[in-house]
Structure formats: C-alpha cells, structure tokens
C-alpha positions as CSV (number, residue, x, y, z in Angstrom):
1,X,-15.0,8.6,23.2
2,X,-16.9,9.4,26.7
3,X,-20.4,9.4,27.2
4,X,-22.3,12.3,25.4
5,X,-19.2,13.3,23.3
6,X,-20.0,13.7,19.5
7,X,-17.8,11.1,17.2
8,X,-15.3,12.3,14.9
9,X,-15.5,11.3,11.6
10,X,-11.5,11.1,10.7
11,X,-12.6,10.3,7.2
12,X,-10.4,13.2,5.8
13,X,-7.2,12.2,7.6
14,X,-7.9,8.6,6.1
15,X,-8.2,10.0,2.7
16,X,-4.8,11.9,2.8
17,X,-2.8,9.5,4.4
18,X,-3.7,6.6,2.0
19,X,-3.5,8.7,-0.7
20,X,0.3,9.9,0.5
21,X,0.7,6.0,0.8
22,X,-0.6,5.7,-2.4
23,X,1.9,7.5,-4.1
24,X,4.7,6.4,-2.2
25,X,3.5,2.7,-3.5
26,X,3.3,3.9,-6.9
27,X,7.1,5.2,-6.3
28,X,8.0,2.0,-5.1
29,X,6.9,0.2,-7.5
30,X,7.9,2.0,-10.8
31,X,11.6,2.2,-9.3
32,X,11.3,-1.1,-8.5
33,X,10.8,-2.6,-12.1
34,X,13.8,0.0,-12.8
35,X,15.8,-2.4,-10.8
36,X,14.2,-5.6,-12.4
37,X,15.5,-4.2,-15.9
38,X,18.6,-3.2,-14.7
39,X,19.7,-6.0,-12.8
40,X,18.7,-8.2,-15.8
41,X,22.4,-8.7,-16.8
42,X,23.5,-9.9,-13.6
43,X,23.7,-13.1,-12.1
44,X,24.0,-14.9,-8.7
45,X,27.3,-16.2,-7.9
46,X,25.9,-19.7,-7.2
47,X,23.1,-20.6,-9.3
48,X,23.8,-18.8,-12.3
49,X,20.2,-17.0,-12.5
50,X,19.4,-13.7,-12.6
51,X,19.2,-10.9,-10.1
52,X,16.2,-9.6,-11.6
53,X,14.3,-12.6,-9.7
54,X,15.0,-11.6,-6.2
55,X,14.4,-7.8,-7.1
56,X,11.0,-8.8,-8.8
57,X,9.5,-8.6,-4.9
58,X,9.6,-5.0,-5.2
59,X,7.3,-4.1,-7.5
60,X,5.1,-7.5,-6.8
61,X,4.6,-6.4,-3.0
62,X,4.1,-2.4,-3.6
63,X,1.2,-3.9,-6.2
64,X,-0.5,-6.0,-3.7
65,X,-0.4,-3.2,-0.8
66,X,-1.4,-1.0,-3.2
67,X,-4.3,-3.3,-4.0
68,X,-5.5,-3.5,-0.2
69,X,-4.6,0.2,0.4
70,X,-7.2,1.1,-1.8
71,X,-9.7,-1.9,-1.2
72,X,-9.9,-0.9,2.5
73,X,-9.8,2.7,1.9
74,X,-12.8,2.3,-0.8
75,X,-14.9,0.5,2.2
76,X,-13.9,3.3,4.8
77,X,-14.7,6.2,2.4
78,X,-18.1,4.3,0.8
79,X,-21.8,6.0,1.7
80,X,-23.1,4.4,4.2
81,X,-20.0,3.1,5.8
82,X,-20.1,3.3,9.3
83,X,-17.2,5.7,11.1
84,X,-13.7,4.8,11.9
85,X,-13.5,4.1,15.9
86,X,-10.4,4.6,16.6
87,X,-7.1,2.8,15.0
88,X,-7.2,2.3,11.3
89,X,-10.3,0.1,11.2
90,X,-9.3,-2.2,8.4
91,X,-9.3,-5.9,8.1
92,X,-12.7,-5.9,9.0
C-alpha cells in the first residue's frame, strides 16, 4: 500500500477461504477414519500390524490443521484485531 492509499480490509476473503478450507478438512478427515475402519483387516507384509496405523495420519493431521485453521482465523476475524497487511498474516 502507497502513501495516502486507504487499507483494505480482506477480512471477507479470509472468512470464505478458511471456511472452504474448513470443509475440505472436515472431508478429509471423516473419509479418512473411513479408511482407518476399513483397512482394519489388513496387515503389513512385514510386521504383521495393521494398516489402519499408517492411515490413522489422515484424520490426526486434517484435526490439527483444522485446529489452527480456526485458531488463526478466530484471531484475524476478532474485534479489535488489527487488519491483514498483505499475505495471510498468521503465525503471529
């Protein structure tokens, strides 16, 4: 932003791309324990366990991003908050 320009408050496009994110998570992870219960049955060639284990990640990692998509998107969209300058902003 130049000198004398006014700021843009992207405030709306933050709250409709996390909330597309947000469902995508949700997506990812409710397939994802599909695959945990499905894959119960089968086992690794090797060590005998199941296959579940290894396809447990999926849901695990869309709950944590899900957790810090709306974390961060809570302290964007807050009163008070100061406006995003440029980029995303988080991780502050």
């Amino acid at each position: 932003v130049g000198v004398g320009e006014p700021r843009v408050d992207d405030r709306g496009l933050h709250a409709t791309t996390a909330a597309a994110t947000a469902v995508f998570l949700c997506f990812m992870v409710t397939e994802g324990v599909g695959f945990v219960r499905d894959s119960y049955t089968q086992t690794t060639t090797y060590l005998g366990m199941p296959m579940s284990y290894s396809y447990a990640a999926i849901p695990a990692s869309g709950l944590i991003m899900l957790y810090y998509l709306l974390r961060n998107t809570w302290r964007e969209m807050r009163p008070g908050a100061p406006a995003p300058e440029g980029g995303h902003g988080w991780g502050r």
